[in-house]
N, C-alpha and C positions, 0 to 999 in steps of 0.2 A: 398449111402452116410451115413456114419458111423460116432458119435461124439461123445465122453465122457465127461461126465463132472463130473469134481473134487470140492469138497467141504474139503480142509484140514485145521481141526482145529490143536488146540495144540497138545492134545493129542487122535485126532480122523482122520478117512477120511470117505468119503461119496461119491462112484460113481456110476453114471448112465450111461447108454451104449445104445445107440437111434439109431435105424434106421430112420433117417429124412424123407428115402420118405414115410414111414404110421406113424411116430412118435412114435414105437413102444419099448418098452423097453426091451434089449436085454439080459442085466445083472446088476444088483444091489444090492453093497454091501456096508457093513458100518462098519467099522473098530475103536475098542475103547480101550481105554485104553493102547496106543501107547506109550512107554518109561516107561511104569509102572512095580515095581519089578517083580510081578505076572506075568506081561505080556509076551508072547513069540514073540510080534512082538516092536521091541524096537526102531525103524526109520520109517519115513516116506519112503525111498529109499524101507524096507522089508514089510512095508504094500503096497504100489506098485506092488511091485513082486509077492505077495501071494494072488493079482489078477488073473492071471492067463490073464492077456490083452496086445497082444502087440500090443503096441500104434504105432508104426512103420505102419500098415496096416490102419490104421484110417486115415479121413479124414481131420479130426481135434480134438485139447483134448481144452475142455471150463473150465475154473479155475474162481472161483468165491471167486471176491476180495471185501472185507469189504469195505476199504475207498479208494476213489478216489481223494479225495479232490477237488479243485478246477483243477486241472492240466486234469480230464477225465470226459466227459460229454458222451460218448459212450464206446460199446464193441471195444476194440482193439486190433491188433496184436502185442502179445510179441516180444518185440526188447529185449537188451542190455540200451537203453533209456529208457522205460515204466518200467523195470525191478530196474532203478537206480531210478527214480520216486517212484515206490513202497513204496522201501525202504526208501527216504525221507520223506513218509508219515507217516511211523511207529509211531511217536510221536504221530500222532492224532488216533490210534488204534492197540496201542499197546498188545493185548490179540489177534490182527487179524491178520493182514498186516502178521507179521511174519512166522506164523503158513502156511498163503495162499501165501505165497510167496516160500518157503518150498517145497509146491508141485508142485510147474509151475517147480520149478528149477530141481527137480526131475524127473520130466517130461522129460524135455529138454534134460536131461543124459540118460532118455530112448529110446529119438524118437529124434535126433536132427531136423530132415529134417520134421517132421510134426508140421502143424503151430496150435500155442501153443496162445489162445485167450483169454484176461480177459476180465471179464465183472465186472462191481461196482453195489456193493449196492445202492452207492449213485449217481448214470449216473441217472435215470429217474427222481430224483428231482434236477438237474443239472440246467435248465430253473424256475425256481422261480424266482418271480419279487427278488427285488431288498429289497422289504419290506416286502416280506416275510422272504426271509433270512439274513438280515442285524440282529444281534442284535443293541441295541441302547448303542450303546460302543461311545468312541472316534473315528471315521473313521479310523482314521490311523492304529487301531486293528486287521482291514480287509485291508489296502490294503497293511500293512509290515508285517503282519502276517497270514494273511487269517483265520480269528476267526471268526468264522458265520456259519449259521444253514445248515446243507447237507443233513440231511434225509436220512432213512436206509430204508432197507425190500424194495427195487426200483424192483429188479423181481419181490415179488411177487406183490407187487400194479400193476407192469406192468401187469401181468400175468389174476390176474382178473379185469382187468379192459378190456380186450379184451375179455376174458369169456363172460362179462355181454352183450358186445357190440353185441355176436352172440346169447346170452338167450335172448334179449330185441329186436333183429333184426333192430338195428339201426349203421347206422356209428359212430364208436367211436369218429367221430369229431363232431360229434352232440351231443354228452352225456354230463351230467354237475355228475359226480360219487363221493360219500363219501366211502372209501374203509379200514376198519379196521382188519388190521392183528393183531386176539388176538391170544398169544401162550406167554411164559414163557417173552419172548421178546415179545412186543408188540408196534407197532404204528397207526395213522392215519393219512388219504392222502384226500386232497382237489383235484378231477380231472375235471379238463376242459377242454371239446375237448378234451381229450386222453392225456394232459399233467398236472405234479403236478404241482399246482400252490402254495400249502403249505403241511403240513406234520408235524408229532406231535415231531419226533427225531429230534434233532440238530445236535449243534458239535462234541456231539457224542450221542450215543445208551439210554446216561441215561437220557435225555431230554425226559418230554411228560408225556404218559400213568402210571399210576402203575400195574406198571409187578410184576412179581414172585418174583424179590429180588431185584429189582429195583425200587428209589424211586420217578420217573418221576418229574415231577418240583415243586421245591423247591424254596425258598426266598434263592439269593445266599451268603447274607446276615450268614445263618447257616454255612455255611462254616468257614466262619472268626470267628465265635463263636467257633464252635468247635474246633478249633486250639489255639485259643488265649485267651478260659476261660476254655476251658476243656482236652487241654492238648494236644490234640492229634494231632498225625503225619498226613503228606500228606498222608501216605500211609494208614494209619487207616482209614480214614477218606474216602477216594477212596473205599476200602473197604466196609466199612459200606454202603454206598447210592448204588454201585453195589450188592453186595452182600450178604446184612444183613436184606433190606431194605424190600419195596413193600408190596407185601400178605405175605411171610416170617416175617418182622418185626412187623405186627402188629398183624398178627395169631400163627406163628411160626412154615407155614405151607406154600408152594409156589404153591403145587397142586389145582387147581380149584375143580374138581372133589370130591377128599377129606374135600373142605370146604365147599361145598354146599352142603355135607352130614353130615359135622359136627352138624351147626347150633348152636355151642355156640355163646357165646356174642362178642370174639373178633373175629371168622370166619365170621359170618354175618357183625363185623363193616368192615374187609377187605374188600372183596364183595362190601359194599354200598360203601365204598369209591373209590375202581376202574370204578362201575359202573355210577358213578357219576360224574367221571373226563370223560372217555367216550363221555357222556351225553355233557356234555362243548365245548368237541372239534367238536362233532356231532352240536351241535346249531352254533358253532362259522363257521365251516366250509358253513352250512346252509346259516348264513347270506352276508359270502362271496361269493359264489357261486350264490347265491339268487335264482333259479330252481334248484330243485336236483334230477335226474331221478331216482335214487337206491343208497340207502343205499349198502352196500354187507358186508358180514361177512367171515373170512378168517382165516388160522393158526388153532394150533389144538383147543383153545377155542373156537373160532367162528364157525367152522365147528361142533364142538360136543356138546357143553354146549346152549341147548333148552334155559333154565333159563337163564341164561345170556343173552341173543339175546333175548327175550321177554323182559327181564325190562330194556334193554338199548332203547326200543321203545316204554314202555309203555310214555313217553312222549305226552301228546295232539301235540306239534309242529312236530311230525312226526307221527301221523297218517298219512295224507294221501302222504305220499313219500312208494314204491315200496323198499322190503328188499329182497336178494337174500344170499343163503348160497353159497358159490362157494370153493370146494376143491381148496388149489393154488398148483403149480406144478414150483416151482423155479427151477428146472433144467430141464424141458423143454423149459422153458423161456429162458434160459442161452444157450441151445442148438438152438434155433432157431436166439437168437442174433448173436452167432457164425454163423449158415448159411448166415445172413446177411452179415458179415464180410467178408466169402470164395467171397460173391456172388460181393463183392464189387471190392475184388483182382484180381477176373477173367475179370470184365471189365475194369479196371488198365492194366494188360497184353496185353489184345484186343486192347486195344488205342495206347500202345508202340509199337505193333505189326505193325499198320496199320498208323503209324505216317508217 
């Protein structure tokens, strides 16, 4: 049982090639700077091909899509439907959707006959009450436009959240888990019994923690300011909070590593300030949850950065809670969701078979 899975950004791909029955990794490569002058590889369709994988022999190719929206609460089989879905979701992920839709479709011209699987960022926080992901808008915000919180990073939360369940040797329905994917992107996940119940990203990516150039939550308030005393466009302004923002904006540095070696004035004020929102969503998750079996740290800050995972616990309220580093593996994730999916089709078949 053979499964690829594709991660196509804009101008990037990232595949993984798994033998499901040891989970073993067959081939893996990462393709960049796709359509760039430089570049020798100028399409998705020729970073494909300069795989060397024909997809045709696989069991199935796993594509990992940004946003789901409300329309995808699990991994699904690419139709012609899902595919038209996608694309009406671009509006809400707009730097993703495209890009990941890109390579299903490329895909599809390469293997027609082999089933072609997406899974969403935002599937595992799909079940959030109601108050978790409602913002406090006018109702009719969410229900004519579906404006409310979806939460990203859903592999990997999923991912180590199954980890802990076999380092802790407990059933995952029994776990109460706080799960923090630090990396450039970064979020945090409330898990209860194995399902998020909250989660620090929204309605989109820039919600939450402060990342790398990311300004996580903000009074929305500054927005209308900035438009309407300072001048600037929607499009500047999108910019700046994506882009300018985060450990960039206040160090003018988005590397961890580098600023915890710097140690000037405004590296260390970055730092205390990410660590400190952290710190918030850690307590706040805490008191919802109210038992919390492990902390877990994840992504490349959380896995690498000692300092950071120390003073996000030097907290008295989490002493005595259980911390776990756990590597995440999003595209093993993504490839076992897809087995889920094959596994599902075959007893679809079996049933029509034997009707």
């Amino acid at each position: 049982m053979k499964i690829a899975v594709i991660n196509s950004g804009s101008s990037s791909l990232k595949l993984k090639l798994f033998d499901m029955r040891t989970q073993e990794v067959l081939l893996s490569e990462h393709i960049q700077n796709i359509g760039e002058k430089e570049s020798a590889i100028q399409t998705h369709h020729e970073a494909i091909k300069s795989l060397g994988v024909d997809f045709k022999t696989l069991d199935a190719v796993g594509h990992r899509v940004v946003h789901g929206g409300a329309a995808f609460s699990e991994a699904t089989l690419i139709n012609e439907e899902v595919i038209n879905a996608i694309k009406r979701l671009i509006p809400l992920a707009p730097l993703h959707n495209p890009a990941n839709l890109e390579g299903i479709l490329v895909c599809q011209k390469k293997a027609p006959d082999t089933p072609q699987i997406a899974v969403f960022d935002t599937a595992f926080h799909a079940n959030m009450p109601k108050e978790a992901y409602l913002y406090a808008l006018p109702l009719e915000m969410y229900e004519k436009h579906k404006i409310r919180r979806y939460g990203f990073h859903g592999s990997s939360h999923a991912y180590v959240a199954k980890k802990a369940s076999e380092i802790l040797n407990k059933p995952l329905h029994e776990l109460n888990l706080i799960t923090l994917h630090l990396g450039n992107g970064a979020s945090a996940c409330a898990v209860q019994k194995g399902v998020s119940i909250d989660t620090s990203m929204g309605f989109t990516p820039l919600e939450g923690l402060v990342m790398g150039s990311r300004c996580g939550d903000i009074d929305a308030s500054i927005v209308v300011y900035m438009q309407r005393e300072l001048g600037m466009s929607l499009d500047e302004v999108d910019t700046l909070l994506n882009k300018k923002s985060g450990l960039l904006g206040i160090a003018g540095i988005s590397n961890v590593r580098v600023l915890e070696e710097l140690r000037d004035a405004n590296a260390t004020l970055a730092l205390d300030m990410m660590i400190r929102r952290i710190q918030k969503y850690v307590g706040g998750y805490m008191a919802i949850l109210g038992h919390v079996d492990a902390i877990i740290f994840t992504g490349g800050i959380g896995e690498n950065s000692v300092q950071i995972r120390e003073r996000v616990l030097q907290s008295a309220l989490f002493a005595n809670v259980k911390s776990l580093v756990i590597k995440t593996d999003e595209e093993l994730e993504i490839a076992i969701e897809c087995l889920g999916v094959l596994e599902k089709i075959k007893k679809m078949i079996y049933r029509c078979k034997n009707l």
